[in-house]
C-alpha positions as CSV (number, residue, x, y, z in Angstrom):
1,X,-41.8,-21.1,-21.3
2,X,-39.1,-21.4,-24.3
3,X,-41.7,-22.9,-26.5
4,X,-43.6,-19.6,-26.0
5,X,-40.3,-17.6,-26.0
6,X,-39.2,-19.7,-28.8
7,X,-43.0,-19.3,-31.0
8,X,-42.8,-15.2,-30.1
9,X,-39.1,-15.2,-31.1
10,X,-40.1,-16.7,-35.0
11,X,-42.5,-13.9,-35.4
12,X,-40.9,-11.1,-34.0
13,X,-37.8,-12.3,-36.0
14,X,-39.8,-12.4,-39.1
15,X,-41.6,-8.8,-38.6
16,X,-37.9,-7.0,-37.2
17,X,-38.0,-4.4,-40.0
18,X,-41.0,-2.9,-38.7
19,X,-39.5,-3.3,-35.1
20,X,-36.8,-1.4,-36.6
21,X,-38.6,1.4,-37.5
22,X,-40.5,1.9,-35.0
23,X,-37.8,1.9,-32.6
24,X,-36.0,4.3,-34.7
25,X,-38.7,6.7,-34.9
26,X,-39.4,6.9,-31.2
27,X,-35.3,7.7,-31.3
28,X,-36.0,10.8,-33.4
29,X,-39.0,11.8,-31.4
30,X,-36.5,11.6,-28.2
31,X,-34.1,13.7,-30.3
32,X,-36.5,16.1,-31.3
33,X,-38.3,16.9,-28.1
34,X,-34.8,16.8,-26.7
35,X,-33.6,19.7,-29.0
36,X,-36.6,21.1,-30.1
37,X,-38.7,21.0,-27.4
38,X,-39.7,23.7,-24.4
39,X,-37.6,22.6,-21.6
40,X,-40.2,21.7,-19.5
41,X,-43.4,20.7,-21.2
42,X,-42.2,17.8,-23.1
43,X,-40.9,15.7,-20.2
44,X,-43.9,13.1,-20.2
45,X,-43.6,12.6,-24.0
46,X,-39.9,12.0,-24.1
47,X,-40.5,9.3,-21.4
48,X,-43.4,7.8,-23.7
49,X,-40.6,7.6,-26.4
50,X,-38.0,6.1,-24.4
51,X,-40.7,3.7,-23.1
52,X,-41.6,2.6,-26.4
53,X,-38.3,2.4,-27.9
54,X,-36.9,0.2,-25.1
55,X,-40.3,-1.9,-25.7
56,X,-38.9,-2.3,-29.1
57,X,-34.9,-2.9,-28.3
58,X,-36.6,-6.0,-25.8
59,X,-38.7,-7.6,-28.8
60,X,-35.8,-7.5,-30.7
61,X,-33.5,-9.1,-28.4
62,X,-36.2,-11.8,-27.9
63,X,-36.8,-12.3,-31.7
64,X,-32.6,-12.4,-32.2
65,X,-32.1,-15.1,-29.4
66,X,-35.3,-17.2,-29.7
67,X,-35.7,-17.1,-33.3
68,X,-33.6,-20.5,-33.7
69,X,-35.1,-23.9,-32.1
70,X,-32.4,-26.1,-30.2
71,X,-32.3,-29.4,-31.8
72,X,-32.7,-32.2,-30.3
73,X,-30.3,-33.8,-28.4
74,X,-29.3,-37.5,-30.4
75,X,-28.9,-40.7,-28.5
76,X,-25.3,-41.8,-29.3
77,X,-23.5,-38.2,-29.0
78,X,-20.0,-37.6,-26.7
79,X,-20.5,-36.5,-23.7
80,X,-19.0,-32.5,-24.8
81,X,-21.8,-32.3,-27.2
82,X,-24.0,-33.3,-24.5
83,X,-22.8,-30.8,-22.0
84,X,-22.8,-28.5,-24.7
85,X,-26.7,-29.1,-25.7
86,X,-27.1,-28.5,-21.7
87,X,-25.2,-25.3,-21.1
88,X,-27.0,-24.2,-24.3
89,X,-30.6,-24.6,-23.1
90,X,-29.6,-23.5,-19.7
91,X,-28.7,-20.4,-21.4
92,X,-32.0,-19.9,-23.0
93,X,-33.7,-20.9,-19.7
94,X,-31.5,-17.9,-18.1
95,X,-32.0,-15.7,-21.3
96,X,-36.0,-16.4,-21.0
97,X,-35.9,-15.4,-16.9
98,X,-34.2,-12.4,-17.5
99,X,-36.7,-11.2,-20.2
100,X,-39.3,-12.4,-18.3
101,X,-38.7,-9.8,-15.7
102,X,-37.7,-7.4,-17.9
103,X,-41.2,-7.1,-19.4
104,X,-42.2,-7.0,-16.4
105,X,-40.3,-4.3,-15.3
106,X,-41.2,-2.3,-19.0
107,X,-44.7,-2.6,-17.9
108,X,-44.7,-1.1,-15.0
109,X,-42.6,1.3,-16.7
110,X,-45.3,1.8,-19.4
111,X,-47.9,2.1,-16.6
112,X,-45.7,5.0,-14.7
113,X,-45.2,6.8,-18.0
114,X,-49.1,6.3,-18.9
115,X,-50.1,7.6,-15.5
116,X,-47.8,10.8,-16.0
117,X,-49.2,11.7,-19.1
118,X,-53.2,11.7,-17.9
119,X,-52.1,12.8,-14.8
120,X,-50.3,15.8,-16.3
């Protein structure tokens, strides 16, 4: 699982200005059906752009934290550096558990909010 977390985290890392942009545009949408919008006919579509922009805050957290590979721990370091390397990639093990679910959780969310919007 961090090999994949860690392969999706290089390219996500590498293509974060668009990432950017787009969660920055489903900001303003929010804003603008927010203040803009009828009160009550908007609902589904400001719940499409908070879906999509915290689909975007999650690939960005995953390209910032699993865009740099642990190195390899060396056979003749101290044993701090080797608790260190440990606590380290028990971290990322956490890290990639708790994003794990949290995709989950966004695609249910993306379901719900999908299911609103044909639904009416």
């Amino acid at each position: 699982m961090l090999k994949f977390y860690s392969v999706l985290g290089r390219y996500l890392y590498a293509n974060r200005l668009i990432i950017w942009s787009l969660a920055l545009g489903a900001i303003f949408v929010f804003l603008g059906l927010l203040f803009f919008g009828e009160p009550y006919g908007t609902q589904a579509f400001s719940l499409i752009s908070i879906a999509i922009m915290l689909w975007m805050l999650c690939l960005l957290v995953v390209g910032q934290m699993f865009s740099a590979p642990i190195d390899e721990m060396k056979v003749g370091i101290t044993f701090i550096d080797r608790m260190r390397y440990k606590l380290s990639k028990a971290a990322r093990w956490i890290m990639a558990l708790i994003m794990t679910g949290l995709f989950i959780f966004m695609a249910f969310l993306s379901l719900k909010t999908i299911g609103m919007l044909l639904n009416g």
